[in-house]
N, C-alpha and C positions, 0 to 999 in steps of 0.2 A: 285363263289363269284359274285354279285352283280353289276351294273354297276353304279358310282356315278358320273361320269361325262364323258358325250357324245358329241363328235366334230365329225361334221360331214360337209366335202367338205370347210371346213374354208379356207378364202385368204385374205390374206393383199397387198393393194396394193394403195401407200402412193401417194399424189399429186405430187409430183416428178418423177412420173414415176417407183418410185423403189419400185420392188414385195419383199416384206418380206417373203411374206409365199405361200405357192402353194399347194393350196388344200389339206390340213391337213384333215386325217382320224384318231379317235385316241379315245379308250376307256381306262380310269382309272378305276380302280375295287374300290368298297368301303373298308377302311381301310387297303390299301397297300401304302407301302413308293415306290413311282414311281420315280426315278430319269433321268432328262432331260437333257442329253449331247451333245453339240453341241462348235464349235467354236465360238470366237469373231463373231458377225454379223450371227449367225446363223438362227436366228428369234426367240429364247428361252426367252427372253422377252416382243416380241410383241405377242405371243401367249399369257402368263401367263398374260397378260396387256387385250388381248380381255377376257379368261373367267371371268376376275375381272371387267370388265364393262369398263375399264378405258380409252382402244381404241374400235374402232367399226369395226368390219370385212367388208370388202368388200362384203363377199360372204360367204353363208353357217351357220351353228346353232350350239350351244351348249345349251346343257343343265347340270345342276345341280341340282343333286338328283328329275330328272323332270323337274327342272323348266327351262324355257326356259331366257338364259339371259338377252334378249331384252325385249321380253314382259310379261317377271315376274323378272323383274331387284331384286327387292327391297325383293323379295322371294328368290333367289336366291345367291344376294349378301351378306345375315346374315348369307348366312354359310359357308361364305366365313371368311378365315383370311391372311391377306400376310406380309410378310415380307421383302420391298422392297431391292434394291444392296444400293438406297443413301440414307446417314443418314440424313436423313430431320425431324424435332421434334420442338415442342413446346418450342424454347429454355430460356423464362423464366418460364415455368409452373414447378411445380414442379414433380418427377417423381410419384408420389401418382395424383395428377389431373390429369395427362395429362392420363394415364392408365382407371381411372375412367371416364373420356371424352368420351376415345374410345365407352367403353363399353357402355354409353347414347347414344351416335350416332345411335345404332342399335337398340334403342329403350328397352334394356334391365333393368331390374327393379337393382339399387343399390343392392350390395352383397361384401360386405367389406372383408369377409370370404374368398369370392372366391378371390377378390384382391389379398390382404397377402397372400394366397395359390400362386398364378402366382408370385410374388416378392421374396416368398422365394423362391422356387426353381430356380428362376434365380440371386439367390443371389444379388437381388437388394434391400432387405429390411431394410438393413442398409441405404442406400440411395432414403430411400421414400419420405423423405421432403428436398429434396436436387434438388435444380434449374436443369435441363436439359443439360443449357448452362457450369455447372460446371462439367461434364463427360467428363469423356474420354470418345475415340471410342469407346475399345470395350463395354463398361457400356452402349453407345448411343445404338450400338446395340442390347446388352439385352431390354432397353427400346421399340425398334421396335417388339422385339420378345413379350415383354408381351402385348403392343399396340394390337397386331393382336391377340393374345389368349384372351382378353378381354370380350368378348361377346360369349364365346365359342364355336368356331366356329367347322363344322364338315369335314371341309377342310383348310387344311394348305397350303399355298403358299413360301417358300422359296428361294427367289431369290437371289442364292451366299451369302446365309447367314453370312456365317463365313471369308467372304473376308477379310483379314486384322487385324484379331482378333488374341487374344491369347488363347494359348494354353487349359488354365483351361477352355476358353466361351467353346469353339467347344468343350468339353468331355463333359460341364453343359448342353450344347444344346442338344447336342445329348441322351441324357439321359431322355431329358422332350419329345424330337421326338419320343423315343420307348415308353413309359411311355402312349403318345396322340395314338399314333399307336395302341397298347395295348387295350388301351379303344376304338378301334373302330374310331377314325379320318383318313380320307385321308392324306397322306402327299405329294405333291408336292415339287421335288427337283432341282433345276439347281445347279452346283457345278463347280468350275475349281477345286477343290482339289479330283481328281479321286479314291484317296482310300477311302473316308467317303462315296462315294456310292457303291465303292467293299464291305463296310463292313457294310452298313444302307438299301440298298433299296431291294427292291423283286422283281425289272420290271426294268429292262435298257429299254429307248426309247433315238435314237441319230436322231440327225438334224442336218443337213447340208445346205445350203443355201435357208433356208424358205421348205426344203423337209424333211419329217420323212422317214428314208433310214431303219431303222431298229425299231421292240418294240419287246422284248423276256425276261424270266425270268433270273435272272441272273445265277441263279448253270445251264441252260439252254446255255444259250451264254458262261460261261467259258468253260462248255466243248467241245459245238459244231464248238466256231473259237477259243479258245487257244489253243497254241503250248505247247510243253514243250521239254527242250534240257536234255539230255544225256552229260553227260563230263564224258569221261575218262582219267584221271593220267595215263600216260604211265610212262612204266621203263624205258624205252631206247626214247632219240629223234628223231626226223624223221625229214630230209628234204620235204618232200611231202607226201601226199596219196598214198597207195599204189594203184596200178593199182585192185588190185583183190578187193576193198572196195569199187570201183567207185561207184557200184548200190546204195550202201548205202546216197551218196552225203554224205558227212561227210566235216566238216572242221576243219583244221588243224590250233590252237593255235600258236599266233605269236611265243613264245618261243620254239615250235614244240615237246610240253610235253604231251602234250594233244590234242584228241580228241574230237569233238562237233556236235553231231546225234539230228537233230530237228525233230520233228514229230506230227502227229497229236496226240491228244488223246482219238481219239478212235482205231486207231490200234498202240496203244502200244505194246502189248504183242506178237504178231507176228511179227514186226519190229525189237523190239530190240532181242527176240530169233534168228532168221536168222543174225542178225549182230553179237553177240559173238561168231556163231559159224563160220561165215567165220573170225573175229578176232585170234581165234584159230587156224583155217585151215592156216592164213598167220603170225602165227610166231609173234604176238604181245600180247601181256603182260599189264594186266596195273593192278598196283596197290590202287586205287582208283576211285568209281566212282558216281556222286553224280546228282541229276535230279530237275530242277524249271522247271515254270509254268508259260504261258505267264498273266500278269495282266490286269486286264480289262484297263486302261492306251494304255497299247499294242497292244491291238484288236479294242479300241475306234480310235487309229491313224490310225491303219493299212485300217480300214474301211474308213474311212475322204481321207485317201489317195490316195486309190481305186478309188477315185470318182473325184480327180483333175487333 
């Protein structure tokens, strides 16, 4: 797959003295959903903010699809779409103008066709001659969403899109993201809600203070840092561990009904065989036994944590 957008040695580093970013290395493939996880102040904004022109790197280049951002801004930023965290809008225009605005901005030729296509699907077509200022939130942010699909862009920007929204936006949104994806768009993801990129993106990349610590595919990173635990339903309760299970590191269920075997997974099947069978060897019994999986959630902290 292709490379649609290329950073290379990027830093931010703001008049205050404070480094946002530290030399960011970082290939997006063309038409992968890349999701950007990082903490509060991780520099996940000021990155998505320089390949959109919006701030200026310090140091170092990006390009899209070729074009270099600085000195082919105006090439590079039409295939651009973003979808910023605050709802800032036109708030007397109506949501028909302001959508149609967009899309002149980038010098695109009128397509009323393609409008209505973008409004229905984000269920704003009821709401096409209806003021800005009379939306709710989450309606303001379907408006940002069609704002940036506008001029049909071959790069999507989503920054915490669905911060704050309801339930129906985030399933409507998600649906128009596979849909863009499908047809070949990049999508760009930052997200506090960690399952919609366990369950949307192809590529975890995490940031940690202006550093990218980690970029892997995702069924890649669930298998290679999730855990998964083993619970066994004993018959009989236990005050402790037994001595002959030590190897196993096992913990012991505050009710002391059960036991709790973590492990990696890739040696699953040799772990838990050498445990049932010293299990057996010491006289325990259980009647039930049932196995998760650590969540990308779990490996996204565990890494963050590792690192403070």
């Amino acid at each position: 797959m292709s490379t649609m957008i290329a950073i290379k040695g990027l830093s931010k580093t703001y008049d205050t003295g404070f480094q946002a970013l530290k030399t960011i290395d970082l290939d997006i493939r063309r038409g992968e959903i890349f999701a950007l996880l990082g903490p509060n102040g991780a520099g996940k904004t000021t990155l998505i903010s320089i390949v959109c022109g919006i701030v200026r790197a310090s140091t170092g280049a990006v390009t899209v699809d070729g074009h270099d951002i600085v000195s082919g801004y105006r090439a590079a930023r039409s295939l651009i779409g973003l979808v910023p965290q605050e709802l800032k809008t036109d708030a007397f225009e109506s949501v028909w103008d302001t959508v149609s605005f967009s899309r002149g901005l980038f010098g695109k030729p009128k397509n009323p066709a393609y409008i209505e296509k973008v409004l229905r699907e984000l269920a704003l077509w009821d709401k096409k001659d209806s003021k800005i200022m009379t939306l709710s939130g989450g309606m303001k942010r379907r408006v940002l969403i069609a704002k940036a699909l506008s001029h049909e862009p071959r790069v999507l920007f989503l920054d915490e899109p669905t911060a704050g929204v309801d339930v129906e936006l985030r399933k409507t949104m998600w649906d128009v993201v596979r849909a863009l994806r499908d047809a070949g768009v990049t999508i760009i993801l930052t997200t506090h809600y960690i399952e919609e990129a366990e369950e949307m993106a192809d590529r975890i990349g995490v940031i940690d203070k202006g550093e990218i610590i980690l970029v892997e595919d995702k069924a890649t990173l669930m298998r290679d840092l999730g855990r998964k635990q083993l619970t066994l339903n004993l018959n009989r309760r236990l005050d402790a561990v037994p001595d002959a299970l030590a190897a196993h590191a096992l913990t012991l269920a505050e009710d002391g009904k059960a036991l709790v075997y973590s492990y990696d997974t890739q040696g699953e099947h040799i772990g838990i065989a050498a445990l049932l069978q010293d299990l057996s060897r010491a006289g325990l019994e259980f009647h039930d036994l049932h196995t998760t999986q650590s969540s990308l959630e779990d490996i996204f902290v565990d890494l963050v944590r590792q690192r403070r």
